[in-house]
C-alpha positions as YAML, in Angstrom:
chain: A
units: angstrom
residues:
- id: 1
  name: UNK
  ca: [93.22, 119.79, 118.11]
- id: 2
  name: UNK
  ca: [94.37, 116.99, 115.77]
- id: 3
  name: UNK
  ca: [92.38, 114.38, 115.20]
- id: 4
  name: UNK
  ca: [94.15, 111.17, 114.01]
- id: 5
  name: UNK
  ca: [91.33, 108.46, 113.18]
- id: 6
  name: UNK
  ca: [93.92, 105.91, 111.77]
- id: 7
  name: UNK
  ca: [96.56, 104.04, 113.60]
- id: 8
  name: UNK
  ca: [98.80, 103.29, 110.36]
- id: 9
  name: UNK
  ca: [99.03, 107.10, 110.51]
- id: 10
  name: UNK
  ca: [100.30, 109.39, 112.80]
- id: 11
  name: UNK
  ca: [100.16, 113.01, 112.84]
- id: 12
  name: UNK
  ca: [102.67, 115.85, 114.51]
- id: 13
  name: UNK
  ca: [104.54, 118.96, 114.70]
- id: 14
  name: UNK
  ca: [107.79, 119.15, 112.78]
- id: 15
  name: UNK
  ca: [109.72, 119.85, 116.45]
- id: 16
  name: UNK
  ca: [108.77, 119.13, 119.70]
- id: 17
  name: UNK
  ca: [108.35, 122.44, 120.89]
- id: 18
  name: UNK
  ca: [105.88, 123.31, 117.93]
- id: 19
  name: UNK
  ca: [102.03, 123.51, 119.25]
- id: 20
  name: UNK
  ca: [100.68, 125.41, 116.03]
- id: 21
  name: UNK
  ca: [99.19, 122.64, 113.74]
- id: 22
  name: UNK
  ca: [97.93, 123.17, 110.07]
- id: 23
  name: UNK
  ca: [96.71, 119.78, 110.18]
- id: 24
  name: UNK
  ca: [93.19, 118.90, 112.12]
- id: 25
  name: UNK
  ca: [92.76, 115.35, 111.01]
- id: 26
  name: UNK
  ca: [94.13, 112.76, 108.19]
- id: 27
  name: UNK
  ca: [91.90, 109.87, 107.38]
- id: 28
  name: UNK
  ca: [93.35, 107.34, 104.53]
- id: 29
  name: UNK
  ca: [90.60, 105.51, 103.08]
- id: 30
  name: UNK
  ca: [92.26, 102.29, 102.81]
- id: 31
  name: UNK
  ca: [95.72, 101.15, 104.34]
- id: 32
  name: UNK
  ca: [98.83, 101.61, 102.73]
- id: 33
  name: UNK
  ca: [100.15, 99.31, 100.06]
- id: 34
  name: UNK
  ca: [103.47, 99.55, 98.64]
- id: 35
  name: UNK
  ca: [103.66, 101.07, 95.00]
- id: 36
  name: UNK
  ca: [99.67, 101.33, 95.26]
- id: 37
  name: UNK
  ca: [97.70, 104.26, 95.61]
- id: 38
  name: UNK
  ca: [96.09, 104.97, 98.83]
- id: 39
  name: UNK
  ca: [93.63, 108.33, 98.91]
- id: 40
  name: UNK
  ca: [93.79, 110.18, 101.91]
- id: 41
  name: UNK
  ca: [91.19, 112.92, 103.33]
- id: 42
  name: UNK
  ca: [92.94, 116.10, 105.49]
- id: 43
  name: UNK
  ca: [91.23, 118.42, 107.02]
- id: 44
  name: UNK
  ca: [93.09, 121.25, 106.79]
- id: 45
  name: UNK
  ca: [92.87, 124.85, 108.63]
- id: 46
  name: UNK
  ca: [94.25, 128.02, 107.20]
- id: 47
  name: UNK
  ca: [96.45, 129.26, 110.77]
- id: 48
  name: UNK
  ca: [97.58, 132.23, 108.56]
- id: 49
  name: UNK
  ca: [96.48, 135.72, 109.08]
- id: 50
  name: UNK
  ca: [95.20, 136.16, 105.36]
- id: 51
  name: UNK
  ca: [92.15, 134.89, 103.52]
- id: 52
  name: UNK
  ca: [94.53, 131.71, 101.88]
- id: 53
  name: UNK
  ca: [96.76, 129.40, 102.23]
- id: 54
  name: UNK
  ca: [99.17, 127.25, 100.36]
- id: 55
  name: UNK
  ca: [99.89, 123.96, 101.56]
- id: 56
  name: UNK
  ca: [103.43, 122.12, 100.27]
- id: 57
  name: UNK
  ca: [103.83, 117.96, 100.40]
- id: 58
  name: UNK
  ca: [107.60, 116.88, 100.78]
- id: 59
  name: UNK
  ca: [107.77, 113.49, 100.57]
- id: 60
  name: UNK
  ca: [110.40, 110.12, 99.26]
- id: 61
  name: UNK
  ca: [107.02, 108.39, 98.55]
- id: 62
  name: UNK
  ca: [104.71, 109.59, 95.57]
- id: 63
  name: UNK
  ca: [102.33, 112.20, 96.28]
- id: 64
  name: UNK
  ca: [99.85, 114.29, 94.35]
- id: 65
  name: UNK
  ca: [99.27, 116.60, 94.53]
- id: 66
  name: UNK
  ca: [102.31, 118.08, 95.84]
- id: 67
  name: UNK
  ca: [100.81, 121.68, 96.60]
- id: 68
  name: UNK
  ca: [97.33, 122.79, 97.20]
- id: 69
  name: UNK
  ca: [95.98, 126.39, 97.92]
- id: 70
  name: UNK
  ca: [93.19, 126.56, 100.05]
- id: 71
  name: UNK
  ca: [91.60, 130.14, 99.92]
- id: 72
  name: UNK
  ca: [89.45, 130.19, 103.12]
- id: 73
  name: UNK
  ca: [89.18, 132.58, 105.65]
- id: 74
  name: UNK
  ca: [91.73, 132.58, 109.02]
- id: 75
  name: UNK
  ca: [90.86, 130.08, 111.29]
- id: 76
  name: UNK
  ca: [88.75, 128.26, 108.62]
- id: 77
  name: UNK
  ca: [88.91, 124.31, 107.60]
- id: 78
  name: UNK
  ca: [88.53, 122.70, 104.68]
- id: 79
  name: UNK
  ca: [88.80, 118.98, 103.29]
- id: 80
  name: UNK
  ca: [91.11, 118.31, 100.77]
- id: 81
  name: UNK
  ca: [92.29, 114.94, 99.17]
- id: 82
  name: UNK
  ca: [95.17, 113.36, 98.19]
- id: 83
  name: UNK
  ca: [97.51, 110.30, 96.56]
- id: 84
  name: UNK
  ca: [99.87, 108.50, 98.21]
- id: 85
  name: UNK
  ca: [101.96, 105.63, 96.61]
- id: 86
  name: UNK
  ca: [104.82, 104.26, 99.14]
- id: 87
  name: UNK
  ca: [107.76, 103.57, 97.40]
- id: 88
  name: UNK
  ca: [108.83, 101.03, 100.35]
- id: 89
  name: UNK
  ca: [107.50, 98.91, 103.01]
- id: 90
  name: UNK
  ca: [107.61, 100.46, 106.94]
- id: 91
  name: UNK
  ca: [107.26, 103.85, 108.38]
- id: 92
  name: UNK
  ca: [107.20, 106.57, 106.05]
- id: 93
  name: UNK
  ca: [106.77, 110.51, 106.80]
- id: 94
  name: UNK
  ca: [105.94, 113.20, 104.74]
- id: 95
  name: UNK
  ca: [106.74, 117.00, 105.57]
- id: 96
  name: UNK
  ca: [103.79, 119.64, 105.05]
- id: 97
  name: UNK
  ca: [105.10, 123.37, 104.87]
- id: 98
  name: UNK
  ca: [101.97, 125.83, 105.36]
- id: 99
  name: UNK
  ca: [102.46, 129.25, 103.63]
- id: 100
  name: UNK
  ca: [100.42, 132.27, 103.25]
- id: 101
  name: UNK
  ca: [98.80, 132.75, 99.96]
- id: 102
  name: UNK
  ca: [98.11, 136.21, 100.03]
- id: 103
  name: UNK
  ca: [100.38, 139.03, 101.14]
- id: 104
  name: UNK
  ca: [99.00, 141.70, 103.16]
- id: 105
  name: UNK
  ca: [98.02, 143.98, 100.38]
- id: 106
  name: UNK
  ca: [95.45, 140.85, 99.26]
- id: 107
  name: UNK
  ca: [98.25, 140.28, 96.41]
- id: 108
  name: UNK
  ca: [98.49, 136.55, 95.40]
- id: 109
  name: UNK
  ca: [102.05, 135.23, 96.35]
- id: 110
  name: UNK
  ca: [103.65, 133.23, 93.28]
- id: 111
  name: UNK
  ca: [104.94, 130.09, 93.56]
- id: 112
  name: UNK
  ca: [107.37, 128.85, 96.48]
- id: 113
  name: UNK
  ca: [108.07, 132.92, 97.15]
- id: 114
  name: UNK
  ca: [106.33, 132.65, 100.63]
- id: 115
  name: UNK
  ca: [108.43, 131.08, 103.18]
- id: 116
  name: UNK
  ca: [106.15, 128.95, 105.69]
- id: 117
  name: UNK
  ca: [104.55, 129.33, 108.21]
- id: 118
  name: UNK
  ca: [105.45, 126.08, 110.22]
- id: 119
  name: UNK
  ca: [105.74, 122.79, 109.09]
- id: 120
  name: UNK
  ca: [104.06, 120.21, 110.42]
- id: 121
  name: UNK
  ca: [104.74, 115.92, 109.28]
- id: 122
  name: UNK
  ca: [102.72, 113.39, 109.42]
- id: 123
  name: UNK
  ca: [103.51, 109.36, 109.12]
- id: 124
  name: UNK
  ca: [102.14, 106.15, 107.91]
- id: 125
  name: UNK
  ca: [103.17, 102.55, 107.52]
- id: 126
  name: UNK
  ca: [102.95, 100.89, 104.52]
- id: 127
  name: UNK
  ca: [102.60, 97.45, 103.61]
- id: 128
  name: UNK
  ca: [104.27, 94.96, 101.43]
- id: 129
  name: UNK
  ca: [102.05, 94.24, 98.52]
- id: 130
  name: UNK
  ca: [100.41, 90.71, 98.62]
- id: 131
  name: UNK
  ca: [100.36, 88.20, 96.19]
- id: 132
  name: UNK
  ca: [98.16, 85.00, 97.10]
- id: 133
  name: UNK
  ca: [97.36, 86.89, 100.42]
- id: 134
  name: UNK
  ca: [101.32, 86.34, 101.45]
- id: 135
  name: UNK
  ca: [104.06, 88.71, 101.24]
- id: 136
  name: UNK
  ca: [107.36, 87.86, 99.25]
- id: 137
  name: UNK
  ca: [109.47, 87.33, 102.50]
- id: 138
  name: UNK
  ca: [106.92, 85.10, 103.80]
- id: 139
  name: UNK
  ca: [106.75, 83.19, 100.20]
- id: 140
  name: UNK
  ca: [109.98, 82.37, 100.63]
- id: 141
  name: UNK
  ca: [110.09, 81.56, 103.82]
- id: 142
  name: UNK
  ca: [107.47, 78.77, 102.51]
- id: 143
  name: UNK
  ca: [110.01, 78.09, 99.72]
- id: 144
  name: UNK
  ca: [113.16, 77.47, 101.70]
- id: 145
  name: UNK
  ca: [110.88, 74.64, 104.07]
- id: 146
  name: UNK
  ca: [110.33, 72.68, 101.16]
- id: 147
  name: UNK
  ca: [113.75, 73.37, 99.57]
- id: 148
  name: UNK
  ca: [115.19, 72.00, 103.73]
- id: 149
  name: UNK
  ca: [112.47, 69.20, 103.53]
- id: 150
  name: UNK
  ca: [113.53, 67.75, 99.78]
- id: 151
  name: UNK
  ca: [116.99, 68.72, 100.79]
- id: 152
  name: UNK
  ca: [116.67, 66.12, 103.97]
- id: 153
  name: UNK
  ca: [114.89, 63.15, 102.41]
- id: 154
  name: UNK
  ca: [117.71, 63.05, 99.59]
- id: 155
  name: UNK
  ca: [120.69, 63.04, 101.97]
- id: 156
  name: UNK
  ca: [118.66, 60.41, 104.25]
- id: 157
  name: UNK
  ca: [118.21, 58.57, 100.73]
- id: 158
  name: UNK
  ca: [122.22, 58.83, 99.51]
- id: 159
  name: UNK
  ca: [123.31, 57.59, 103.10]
- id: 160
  name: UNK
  ca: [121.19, 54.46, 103.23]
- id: 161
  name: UNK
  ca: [122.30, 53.38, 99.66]
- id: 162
  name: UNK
  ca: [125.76, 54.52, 99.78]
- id: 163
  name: UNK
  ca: [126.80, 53.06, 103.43]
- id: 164
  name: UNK
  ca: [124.48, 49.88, 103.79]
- id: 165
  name: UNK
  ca: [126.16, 48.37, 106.51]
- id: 166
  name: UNK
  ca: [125.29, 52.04, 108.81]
- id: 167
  name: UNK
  ca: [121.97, 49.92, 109.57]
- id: 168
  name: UNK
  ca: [123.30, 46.77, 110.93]
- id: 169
  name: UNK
  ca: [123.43, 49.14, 114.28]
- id: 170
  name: UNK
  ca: [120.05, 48.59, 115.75]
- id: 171
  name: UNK
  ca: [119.58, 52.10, 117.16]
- id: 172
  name: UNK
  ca: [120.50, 53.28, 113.72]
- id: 173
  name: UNK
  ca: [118.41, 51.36, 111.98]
- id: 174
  name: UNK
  ca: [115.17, 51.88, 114.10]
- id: 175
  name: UNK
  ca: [116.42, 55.79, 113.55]
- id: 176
  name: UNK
  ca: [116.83, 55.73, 110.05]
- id: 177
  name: UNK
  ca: [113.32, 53.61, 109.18]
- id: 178
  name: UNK
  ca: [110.66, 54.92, 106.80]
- id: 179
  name: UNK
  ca: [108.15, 55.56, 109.80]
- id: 180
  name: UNK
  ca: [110.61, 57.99, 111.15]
- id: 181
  name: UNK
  ca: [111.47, 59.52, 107.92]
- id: 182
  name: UNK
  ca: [107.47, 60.33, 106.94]
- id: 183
  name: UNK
  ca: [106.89, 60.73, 110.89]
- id: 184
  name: UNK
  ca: [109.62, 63.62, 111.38]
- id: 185
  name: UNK
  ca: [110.56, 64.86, 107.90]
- id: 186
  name: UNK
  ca: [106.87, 64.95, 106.40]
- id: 187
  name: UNK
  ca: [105.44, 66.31, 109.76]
- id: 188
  name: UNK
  ca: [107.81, 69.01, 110.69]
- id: 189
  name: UNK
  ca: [109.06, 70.31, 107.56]
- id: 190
  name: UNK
  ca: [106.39, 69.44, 105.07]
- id: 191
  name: UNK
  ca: [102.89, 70.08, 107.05]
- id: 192
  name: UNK
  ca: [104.79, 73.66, 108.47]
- id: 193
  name: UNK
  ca: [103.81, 74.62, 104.70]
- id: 194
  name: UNK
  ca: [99.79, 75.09, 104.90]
- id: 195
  name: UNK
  ca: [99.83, 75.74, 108.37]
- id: 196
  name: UNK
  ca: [102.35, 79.15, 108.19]
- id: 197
  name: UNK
  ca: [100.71, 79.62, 104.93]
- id: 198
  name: UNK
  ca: [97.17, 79.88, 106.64]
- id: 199
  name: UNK
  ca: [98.87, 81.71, 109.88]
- id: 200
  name: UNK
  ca: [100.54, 84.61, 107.31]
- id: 201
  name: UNK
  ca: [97.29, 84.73, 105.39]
- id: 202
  name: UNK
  ca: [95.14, 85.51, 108.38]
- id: 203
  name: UNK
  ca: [97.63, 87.75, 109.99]
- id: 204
  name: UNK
  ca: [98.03, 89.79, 106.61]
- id: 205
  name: UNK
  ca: [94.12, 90.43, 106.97]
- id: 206
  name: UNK
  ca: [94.36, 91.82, 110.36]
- id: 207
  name: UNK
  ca: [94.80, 95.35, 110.62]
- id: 208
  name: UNK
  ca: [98.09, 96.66, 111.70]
- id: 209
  name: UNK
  ca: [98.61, 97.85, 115.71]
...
């Protein structure tokens, strides 16, 4: 039975109609951060009908090791360890071929001779990297309020001094007053700054669904 103790990873056959499973649990010791290393325990069983197996990574993302044998007994587990870097943010999936390691005659198979066994995947989400506690999207997210904000005040500023008679209109000028400008402009645009900032910060510490 796998056993998936993490929700940024998820663990399954390589098609639907595949119940054999080399793969009893994976457990990464911190979440996944992208071009960071993130260690990640599997517990492994050896479903072949020799005394070893050799277990293949295929991955887009960093991995290492990329091939481990494991020389247990059939039906055995064993806990093994490995790196994985994400090379982008989002779902990511990694393929894991499980060969036999010995033939029948109890002769060590070389290399990538053996052909596998089954192939099983498993997949994890990775993170943007942080920087302040905020991602870069959400930094310039921040950015572009504050480039909108300064971007309103000077057109309010080049209209008043370039058509002065646009306030002799009452409902105009009562629009166009200082109170409204540090009221509306300061409020909305500016204040949005700490308060998203805090809201991304907090959110960003909260572990993924």
């Amino acid at each position: 039975m796998i056993d998936n103790k993490d929700k940024e990873m998820n663990i399954a056959p390589q098609e639907e109609s595949e119940t054999l499973s080399g793969i009893i649990s994976a457990v990464p010791l911190e979440p996944f951060v992208v071009n960071s290393s993130t260690k990640v325990h599997l517990t492994l069983k050896n479903i072949s009908e020799t005394p070893g197996l050799r277990v293949r990574f295929h991955t887009e993302d960093y991995l290492n090791p990329t091939s481990i044998d494991i020389d247990v007994p059939p039906g055995s587990e064993k806990l093994v360890s490995i790196s994985v870097v994400p090379l982008a943010k989002g779902t990511r999936e990694c393929l894991v071929e499980f060969a036999p390691l010995y033939d029948k005659s109890g002769d060590l198979i070389p290399g990538k001779a053996a052909d596998p066994i089954v192939v099983n995947r498993f997949s994890y989400k990775a993170r943007e990297a942080l920087t302040g506690g905020l991602t870069s999207t959400q930094r310039k997210l921040l950015s572009n309020i504050v480039k909108i904000a300064v971007l309103s005040l000077t057109v309010v500023g080049v209209l008043l001094a370039a058509i002065p008679g646009i306030i002799n209109k009452p409902w105009l000028n009562n629009l166009l007053t200082g109170d409204f400008i540090t009221a509306f402009l300061c409020v909305v645009l500016i204040l949005q700054i700490p308060i998203l900032g805090i809201y991304f910060f907090i959110m960003n510490r909260m572990p993924q669904a």
